[in-house]
N, C-alpha and C positions, 0 to 999 in steps of 0.2 A: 504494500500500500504506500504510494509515494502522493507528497502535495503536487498541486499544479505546477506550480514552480520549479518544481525539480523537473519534472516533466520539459518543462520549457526549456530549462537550460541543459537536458540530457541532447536536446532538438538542434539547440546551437550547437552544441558543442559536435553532434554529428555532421550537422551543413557543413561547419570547418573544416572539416576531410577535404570536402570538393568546392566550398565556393569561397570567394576573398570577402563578400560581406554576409557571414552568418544570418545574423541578428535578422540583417535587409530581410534576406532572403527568406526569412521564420515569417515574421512579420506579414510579407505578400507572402506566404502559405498561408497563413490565418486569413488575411482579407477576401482572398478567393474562396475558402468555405464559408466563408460569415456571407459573403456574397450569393450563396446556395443555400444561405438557409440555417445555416450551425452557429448557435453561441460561441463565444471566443473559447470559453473551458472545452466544449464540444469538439470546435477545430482541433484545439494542440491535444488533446486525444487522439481524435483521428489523425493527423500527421503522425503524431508517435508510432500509433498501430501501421501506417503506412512506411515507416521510416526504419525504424526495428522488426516489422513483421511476425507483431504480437497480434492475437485475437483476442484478449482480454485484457485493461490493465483496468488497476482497482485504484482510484482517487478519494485522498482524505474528503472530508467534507469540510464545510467551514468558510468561516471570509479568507482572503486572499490579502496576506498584509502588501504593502508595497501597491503603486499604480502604473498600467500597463502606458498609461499617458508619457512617463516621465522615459517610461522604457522605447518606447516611441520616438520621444524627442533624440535619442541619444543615434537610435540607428540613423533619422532623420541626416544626423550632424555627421554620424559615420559616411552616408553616402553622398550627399554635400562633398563632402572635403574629398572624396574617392573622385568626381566626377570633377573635381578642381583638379588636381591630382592628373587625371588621365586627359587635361586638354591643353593643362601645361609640356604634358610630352609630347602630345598631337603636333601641338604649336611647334616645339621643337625640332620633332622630324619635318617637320616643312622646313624651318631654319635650316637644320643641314644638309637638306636636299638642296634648297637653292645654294648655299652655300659650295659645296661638293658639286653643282654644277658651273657654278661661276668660276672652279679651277680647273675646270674641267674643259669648258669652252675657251676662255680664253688666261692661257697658261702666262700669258705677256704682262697679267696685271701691276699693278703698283705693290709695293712691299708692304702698305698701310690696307690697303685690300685683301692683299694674302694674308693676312693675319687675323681679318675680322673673316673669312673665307673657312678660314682654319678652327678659329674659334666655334664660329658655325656649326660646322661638320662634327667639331669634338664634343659641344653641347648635349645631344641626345641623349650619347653613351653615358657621359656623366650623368644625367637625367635618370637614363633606365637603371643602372648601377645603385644610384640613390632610394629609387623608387625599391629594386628588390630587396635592396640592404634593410629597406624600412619593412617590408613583410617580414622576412627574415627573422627579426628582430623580435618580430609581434610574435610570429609561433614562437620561437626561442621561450619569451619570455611565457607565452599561454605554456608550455610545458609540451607542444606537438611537434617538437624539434623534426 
């Protein structure tokens, strides 16, 4: 017999195997059955049973301390910043493609050119390096090394 709660965060913690934002990704699972019909407790049951591929789990009864609002807000800001995140490097790779094309076309440029040319092209990698270091980090520190 486990609380909701636990339940929920058995759910995250399972998405984190395969997605970069858990939480999100619980989250739009619950919206899509509250959308068909399911209380939120009802939902993260069913995902559970779907998720672990139980046919019965047994939940405590009782209020639910904590508010699914504040839990909301947080993936909210998770995927905000994910979506900041992914168009900073968008941005980028456009930067060093043009860049990597302009010494590419024309090799004759100025030295004050090839340098910002250079910079250009090496930006991404920095970027993506950064970007993984930061997941990296995140399981490291969640313990899913």
């Amino acid at each position: 017999m486990k609380r909701l709660s636990e339940l929920y965060e058995e759910l995250v913690e399972h998405y984190a195997k395969f997605c970069t934002m858990p939480g999100v990704r619980v989250e739009v699972e619950i919206l899509r059955l509250q959308e068909r019909g399911y209380s939120r407790e009802e939902a993260i049951v069913e995902l559970y049973k779907r998720a672990f591929g139980v046919s019965e789990v047994e939940v405590m009864s009782g209020a639910e301390p904590g508010r699914p609002e504040a839990r909301a807000i947080v993936y909210r800001r998770e995927e905000s910043a994910s979506v900041v995140a992914h168009m900073a490097l968008r941005a980028s790779v456009l930067l060093g493609a043009w860049a990597l094309s302009l010494l590419v076309i024309s090799p004759s440029i100025e030295e004050s050119w090839r340098t910002v040319a250079l910079l250009g092209g090496a930006s991404p990698a920095a970027l993506w390096a950064a970007f993984f270091a930061l997941r990296a980090s995140k399981r490291l520190k969640a313990g899913r090394g």
